[in-house]
FIBANU-916194 format. One line per field, with one value per residue: residue in three letters; x, y, z of N, C-alpha, C in turn. Coordinates in nm, 2 decimals. Each point is the difference from the previous one (the first is absolute). Example, Ala and Ser with C-alpha at 12.3 -4.5 7.8 and 13.67 -1.06 7.14 Angstrom:
! FIBANU-916194
residuo	c(ALA; SER)
n_xx	c(1.32; -0.04)
n_yy	c(-0.57; 0.11)
n_zz	c(0.78; -0.07)
ca_xx	c(-0.09; 0.09)
ca_yy	c(0.12; 0.11)
ca_zz	c(0.00; 0.00)
c_xx	c(0.09; -0.08)
c_yy	c(0.12; 0.11)
c_zz	c(0.00; 0.08)
***
This chain:
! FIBANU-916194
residuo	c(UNK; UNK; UNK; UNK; UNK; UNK; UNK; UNK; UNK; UNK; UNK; UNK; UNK; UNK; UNK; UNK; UNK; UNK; UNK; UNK; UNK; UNK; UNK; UNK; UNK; UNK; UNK; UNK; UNK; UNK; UNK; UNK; UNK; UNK; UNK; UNK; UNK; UNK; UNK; UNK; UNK; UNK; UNK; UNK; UNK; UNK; UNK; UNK; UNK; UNK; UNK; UNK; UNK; UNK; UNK; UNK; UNK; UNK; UNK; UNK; UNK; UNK; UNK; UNK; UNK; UNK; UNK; UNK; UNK; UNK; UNK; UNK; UNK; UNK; UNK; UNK; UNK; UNK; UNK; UNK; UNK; UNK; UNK; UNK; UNK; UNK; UNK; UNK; UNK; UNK; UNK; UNK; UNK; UNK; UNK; UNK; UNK; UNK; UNK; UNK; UNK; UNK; UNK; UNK; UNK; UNK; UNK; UNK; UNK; UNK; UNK; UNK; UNK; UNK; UNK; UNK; UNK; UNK; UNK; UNK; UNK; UNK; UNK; UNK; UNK; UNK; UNK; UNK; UNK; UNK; UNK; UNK; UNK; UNK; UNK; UNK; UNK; UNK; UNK; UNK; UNK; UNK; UNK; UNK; UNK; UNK; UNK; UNK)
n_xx	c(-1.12; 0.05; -0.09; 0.08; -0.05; 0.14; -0.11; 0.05; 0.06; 0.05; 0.07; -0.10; -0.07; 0.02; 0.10; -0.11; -0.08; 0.07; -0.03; -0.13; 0.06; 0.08; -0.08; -0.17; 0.11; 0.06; -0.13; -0.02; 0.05; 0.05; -0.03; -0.06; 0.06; 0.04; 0.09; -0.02; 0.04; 0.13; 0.04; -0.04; 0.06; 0.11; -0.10; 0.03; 0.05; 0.10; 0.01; 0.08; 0.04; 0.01; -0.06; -0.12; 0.04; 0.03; 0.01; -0.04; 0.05; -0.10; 0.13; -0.10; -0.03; 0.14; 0.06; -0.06; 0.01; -0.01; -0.12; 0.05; -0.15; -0.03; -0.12; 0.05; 0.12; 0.03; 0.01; -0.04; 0.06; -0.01; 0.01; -0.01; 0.16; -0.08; -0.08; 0.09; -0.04; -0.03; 0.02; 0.12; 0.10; -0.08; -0.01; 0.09; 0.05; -0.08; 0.04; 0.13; -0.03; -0.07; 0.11; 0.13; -0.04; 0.09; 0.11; 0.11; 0.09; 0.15; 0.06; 0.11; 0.08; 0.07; -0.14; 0.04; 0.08; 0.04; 0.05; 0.05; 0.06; 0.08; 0.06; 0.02; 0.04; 0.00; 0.13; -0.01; 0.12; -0.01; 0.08; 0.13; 0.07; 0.09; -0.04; 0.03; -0.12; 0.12; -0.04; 0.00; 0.14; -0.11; -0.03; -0.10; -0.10; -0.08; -0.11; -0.10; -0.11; -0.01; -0.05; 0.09)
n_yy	c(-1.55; 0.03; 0.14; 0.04; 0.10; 0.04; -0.04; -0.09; 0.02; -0.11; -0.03; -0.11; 0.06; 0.12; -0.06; -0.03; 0.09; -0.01; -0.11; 0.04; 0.15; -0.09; -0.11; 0.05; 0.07; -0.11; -0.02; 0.17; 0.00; 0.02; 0.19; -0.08; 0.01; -0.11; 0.12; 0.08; -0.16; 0.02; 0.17; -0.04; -0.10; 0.08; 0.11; -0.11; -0.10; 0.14; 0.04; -0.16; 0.00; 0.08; -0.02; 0.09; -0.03; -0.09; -0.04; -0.09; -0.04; -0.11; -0.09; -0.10; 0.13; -0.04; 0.07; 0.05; 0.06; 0.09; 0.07; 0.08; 0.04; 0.15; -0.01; 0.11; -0.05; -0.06; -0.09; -0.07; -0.04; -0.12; -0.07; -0.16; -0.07; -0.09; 0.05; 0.05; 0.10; -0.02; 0.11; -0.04; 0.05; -0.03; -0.07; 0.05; 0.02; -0.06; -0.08; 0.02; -0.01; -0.12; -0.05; 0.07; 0.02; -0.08; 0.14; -0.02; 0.02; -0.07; 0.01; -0.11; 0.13; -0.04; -0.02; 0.01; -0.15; 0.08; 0.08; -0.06; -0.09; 0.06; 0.01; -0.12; 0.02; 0.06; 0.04; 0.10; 0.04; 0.01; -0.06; 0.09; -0.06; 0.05; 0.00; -0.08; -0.07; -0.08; 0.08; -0.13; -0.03; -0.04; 0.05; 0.05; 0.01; 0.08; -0.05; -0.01; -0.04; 0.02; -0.12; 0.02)
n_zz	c(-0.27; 0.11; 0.03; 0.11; 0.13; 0.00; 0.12; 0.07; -0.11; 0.06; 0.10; 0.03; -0.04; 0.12; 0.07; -0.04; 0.03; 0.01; 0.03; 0.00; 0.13; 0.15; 0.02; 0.02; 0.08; 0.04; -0.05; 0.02; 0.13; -0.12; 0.05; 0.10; 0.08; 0.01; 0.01; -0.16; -0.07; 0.09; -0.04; -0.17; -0.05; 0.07; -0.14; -0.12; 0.04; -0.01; -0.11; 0.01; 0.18; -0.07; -0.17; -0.01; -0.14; 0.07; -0.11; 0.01; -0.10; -0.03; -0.01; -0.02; 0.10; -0.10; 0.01; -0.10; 0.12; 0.04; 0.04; 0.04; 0.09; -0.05; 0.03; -0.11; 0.10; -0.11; 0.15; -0.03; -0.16; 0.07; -0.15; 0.03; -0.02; 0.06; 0.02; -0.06; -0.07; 0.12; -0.01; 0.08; -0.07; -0.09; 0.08; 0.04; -0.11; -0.06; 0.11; -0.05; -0.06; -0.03; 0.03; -0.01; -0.12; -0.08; -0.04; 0.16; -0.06; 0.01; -0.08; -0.02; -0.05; 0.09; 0.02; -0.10; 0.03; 0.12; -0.03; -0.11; 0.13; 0.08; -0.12; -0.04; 0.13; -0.10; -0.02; 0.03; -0.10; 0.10; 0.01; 0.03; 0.04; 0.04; 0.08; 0.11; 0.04; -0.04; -0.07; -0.07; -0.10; 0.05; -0.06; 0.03; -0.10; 0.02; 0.02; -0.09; 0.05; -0.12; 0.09; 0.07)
ca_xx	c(0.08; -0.06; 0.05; -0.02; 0.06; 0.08; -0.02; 0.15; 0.07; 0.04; 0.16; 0.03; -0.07; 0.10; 0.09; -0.05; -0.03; 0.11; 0.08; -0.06; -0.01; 0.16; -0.02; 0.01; 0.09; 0.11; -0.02; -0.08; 0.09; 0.10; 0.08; 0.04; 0.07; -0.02; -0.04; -0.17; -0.10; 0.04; -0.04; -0.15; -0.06; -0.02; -0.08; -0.11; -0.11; -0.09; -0.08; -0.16; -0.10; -0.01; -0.08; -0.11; -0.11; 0.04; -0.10; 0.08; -0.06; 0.02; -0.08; 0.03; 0.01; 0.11; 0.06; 0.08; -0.01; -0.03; 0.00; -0.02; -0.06; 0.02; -0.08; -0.04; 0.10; 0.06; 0.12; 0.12; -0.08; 0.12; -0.07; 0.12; 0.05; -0.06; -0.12; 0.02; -0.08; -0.13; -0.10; -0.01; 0.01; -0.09; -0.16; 0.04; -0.03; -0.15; -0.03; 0.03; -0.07; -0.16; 0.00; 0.03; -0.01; 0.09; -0.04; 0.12; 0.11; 0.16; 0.06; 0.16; -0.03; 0.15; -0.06; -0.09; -0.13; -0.10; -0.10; -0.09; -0.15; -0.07; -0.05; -0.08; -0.09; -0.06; 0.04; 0.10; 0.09; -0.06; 0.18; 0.13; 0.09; 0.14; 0.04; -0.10; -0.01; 0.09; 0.13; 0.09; -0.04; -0.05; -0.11; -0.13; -0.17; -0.13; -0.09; -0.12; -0.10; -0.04; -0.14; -0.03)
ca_yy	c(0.09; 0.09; 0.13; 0.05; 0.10; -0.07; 0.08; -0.02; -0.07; -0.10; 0.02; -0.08; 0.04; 0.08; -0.10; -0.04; 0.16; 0.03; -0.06; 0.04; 0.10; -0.01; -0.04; 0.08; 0.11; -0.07; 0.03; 0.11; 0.14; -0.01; 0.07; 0.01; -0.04; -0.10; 0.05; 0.06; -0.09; -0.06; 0.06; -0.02; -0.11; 0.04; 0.08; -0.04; -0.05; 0.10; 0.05; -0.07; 0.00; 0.16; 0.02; 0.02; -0.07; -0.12; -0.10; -0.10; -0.10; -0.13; -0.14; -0.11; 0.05; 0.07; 0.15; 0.05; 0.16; 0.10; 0.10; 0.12; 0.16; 0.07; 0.12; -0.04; 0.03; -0.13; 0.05; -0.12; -0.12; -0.10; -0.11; -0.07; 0.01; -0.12; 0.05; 0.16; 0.00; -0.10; 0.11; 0.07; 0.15; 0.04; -0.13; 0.09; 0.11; -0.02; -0.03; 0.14; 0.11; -0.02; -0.02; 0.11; 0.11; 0.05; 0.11; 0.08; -0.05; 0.04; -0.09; 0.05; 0.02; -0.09; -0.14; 0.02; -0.09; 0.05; 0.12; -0.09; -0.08; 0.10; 0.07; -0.10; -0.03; 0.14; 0.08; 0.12; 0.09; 0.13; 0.09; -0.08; 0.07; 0.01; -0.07; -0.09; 0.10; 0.03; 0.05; -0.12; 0.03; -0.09; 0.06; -0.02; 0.01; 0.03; -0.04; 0.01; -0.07; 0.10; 0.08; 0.05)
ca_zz	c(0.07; 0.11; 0.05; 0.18; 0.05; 0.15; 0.09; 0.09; -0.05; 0.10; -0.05; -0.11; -0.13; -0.06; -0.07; -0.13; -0.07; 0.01; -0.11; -0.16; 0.00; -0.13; -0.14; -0.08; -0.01; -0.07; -0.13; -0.06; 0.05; -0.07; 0.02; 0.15; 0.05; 0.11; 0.09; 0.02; 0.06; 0.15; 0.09; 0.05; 0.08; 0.15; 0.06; -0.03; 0.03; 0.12; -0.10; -0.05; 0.06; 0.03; -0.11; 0.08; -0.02; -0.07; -0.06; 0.00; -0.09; 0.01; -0.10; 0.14; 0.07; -0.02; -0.01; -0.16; -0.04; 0.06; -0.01; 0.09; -0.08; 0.11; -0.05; -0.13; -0.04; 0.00; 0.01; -0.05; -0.04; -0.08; 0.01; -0.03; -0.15; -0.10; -0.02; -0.06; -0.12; 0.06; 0.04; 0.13; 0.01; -0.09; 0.08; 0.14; -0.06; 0.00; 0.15; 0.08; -0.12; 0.04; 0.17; 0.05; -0.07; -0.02; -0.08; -0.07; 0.06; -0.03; -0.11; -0.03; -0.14; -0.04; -0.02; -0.15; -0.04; 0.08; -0.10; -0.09; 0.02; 0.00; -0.14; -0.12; 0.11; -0.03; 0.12; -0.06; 0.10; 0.02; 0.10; -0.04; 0.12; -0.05; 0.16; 0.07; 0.21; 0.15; -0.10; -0.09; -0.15; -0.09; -0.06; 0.05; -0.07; 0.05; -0.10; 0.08; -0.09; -0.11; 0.00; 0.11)
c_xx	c(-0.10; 0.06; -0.07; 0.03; 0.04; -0.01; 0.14; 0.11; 0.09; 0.15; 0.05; -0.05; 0.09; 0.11; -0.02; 0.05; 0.13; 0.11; -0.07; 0.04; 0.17; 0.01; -0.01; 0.03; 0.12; -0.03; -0.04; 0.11; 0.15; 0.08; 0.04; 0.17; 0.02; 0.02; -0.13; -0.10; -0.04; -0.08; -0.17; -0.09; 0.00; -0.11; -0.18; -0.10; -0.05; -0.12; -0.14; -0.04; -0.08; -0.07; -0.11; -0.09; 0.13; -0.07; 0.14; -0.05; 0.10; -0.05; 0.04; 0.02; 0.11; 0.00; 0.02; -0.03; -0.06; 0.03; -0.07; -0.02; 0.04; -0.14; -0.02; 0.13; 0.06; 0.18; 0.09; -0.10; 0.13; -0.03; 0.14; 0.02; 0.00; -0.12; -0.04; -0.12; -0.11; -0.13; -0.05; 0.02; -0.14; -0.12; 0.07; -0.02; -0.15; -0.08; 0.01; -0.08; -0.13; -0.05; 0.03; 0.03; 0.14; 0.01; 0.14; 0.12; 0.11; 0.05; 0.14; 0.00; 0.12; -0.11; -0.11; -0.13; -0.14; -0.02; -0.09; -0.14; -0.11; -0.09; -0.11; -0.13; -0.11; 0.07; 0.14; 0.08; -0.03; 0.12; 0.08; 0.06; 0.19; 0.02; -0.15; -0.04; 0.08; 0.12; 0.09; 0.01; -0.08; -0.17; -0.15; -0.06; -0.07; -0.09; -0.13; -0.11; -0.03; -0.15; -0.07; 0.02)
c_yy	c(0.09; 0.09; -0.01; 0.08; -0.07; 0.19; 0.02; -0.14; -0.08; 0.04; -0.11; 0.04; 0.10; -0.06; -0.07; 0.09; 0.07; -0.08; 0.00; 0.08; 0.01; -0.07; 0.09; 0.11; -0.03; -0.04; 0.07; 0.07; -0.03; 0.07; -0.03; -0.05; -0.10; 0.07; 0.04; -0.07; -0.06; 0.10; 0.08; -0.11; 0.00; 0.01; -0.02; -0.07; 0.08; 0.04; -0.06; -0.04; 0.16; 0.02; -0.01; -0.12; -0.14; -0.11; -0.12; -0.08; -0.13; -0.10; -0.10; 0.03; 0.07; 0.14; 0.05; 0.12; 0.09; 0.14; 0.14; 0.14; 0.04; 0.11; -0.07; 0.00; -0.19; 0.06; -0.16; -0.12; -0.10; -0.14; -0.09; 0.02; -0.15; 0.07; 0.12; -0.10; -0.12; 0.08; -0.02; 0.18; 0.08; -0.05; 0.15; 0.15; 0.03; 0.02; 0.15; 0.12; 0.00; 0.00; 0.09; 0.14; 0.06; 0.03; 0.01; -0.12; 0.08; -0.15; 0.07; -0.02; -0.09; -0.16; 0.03; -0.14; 0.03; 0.14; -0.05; -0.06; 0.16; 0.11; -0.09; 0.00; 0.16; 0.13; 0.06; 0.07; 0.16; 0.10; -0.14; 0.04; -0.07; -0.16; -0.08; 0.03; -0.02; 0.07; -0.01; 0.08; -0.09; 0.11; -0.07; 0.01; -0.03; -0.04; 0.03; -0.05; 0.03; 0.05; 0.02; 0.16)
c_zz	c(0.09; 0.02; 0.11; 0.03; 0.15; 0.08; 0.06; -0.06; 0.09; -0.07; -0.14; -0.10; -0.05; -0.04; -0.13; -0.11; 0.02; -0.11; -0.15; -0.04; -0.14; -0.12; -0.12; -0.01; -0.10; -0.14; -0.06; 0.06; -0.05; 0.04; 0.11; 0.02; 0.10; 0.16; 0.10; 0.03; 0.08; 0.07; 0.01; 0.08; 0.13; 0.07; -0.05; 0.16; 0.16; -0.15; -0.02; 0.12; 0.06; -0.07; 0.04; -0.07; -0.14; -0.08; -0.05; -0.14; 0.07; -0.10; 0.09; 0.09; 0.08; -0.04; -0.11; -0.04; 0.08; 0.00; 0.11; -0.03; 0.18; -0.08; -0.16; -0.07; 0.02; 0.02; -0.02; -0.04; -0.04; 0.00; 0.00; -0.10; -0.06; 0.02; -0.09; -0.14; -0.01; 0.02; 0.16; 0.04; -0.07; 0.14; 0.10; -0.02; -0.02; 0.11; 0.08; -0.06; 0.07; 0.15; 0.10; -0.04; -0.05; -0.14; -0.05; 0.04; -0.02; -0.04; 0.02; -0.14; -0.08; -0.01; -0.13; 0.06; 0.08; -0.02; -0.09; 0.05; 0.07; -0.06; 0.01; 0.12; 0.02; 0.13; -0.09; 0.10; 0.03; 0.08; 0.02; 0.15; -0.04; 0.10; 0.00; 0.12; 0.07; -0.09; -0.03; -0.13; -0.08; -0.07; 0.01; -0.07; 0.07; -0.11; 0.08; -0.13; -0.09; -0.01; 0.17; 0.03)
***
C-alpha cells in the first residue's frame, strides 16, 4: 500500500473519493439521515478539492482511503468500507502526523468506532460542541494528540 499527496486532485479522483467518502459514511454515520447524506455529498468534493494538503492511500493503485490537513488540523479522514480494519486509516493517520504535523482533529461523537481508533491512535478529547460547523444537531469532539 501507498500513501501520496494529490497536489490538484483530477475530477476523477475526486469522484473516486467521493464514493469512499459514502461508503464509509454509510457504515459509521448511523445517525445521519439519508437526507443529510445527499446533502453533504453536495459539498464534499468542493471539500476535498479545497484541503490544502490531501494524501491518498492506494493498493494496486486504486483508492482506499484518504485523508486532508489544513495546518495541524486533520480535517477529514475516510477509508473504504472493504478496506476498514486493513490499517489503511492507522498508514494515513501516521502519514498525517509525521508528514504534516498533525495534532488535532473533530470527531462526531454519534461515531464511537472512530473515537476509539482515535483514542487507541494516542489523542484525547479536549471540548465538545452541541452542533457541527455548519450547525447541524450532530455533536463534535475535539481531540488533540496526547503528547503534543
Amino acid at each position: 500500500m501507498t500513501v501520496g499527496e494529490e497536489q490538484r486532485p483530477s475530477s476523477e479522483l475526486v469522484a473516486r473519493l467521493l464514493d469512499i467518502w459514502e461508503g464509509s459514511v454509510r457504515a459509521t454515520h448511523a445517525f445521519l439521515a439519508e437526507a443529510d447524506i445527499q446533502r453533504l455529498r453536495g459539498m464534499v468534493p468542493q471539500a476535498i478539492a479545497e484541503v490544502p494538503h490531501l494524501l491518498v492511500a492506494r493498493r494496486g493503485g486504486a483508492p482506499v482511503g484518504f485523508a486532508g490537513t489544513d495546518g495541524a488540523f486533520l480535517e477529514m479522514l475516510f477509508v473504504a468500507d472493504d478496506a476498514r480494519g486493513s490499517g489503511v486509516g492507522r498508514l494515513l493517520l501516521e502519514r498525517t502526523t509525521e508528514l504534516l504535523g498533525v495534532t488535532e482533529l473533530s470527531v462526531n461523537e454519534q461515531n464511537p468506532q472512530a473515537i476509539g481508533f482515535y483514542e487507541h491512535m494516542g489523542f484525547v478529547t479536549y471540548r465538545r460542541t452541541d452542533t457541527d460547523t455548519q450547525g447541524d444537531p450532530f455533536p463534535l469532539l475535539y481531540m488533540k494528540r496526547a503528547d503534543a
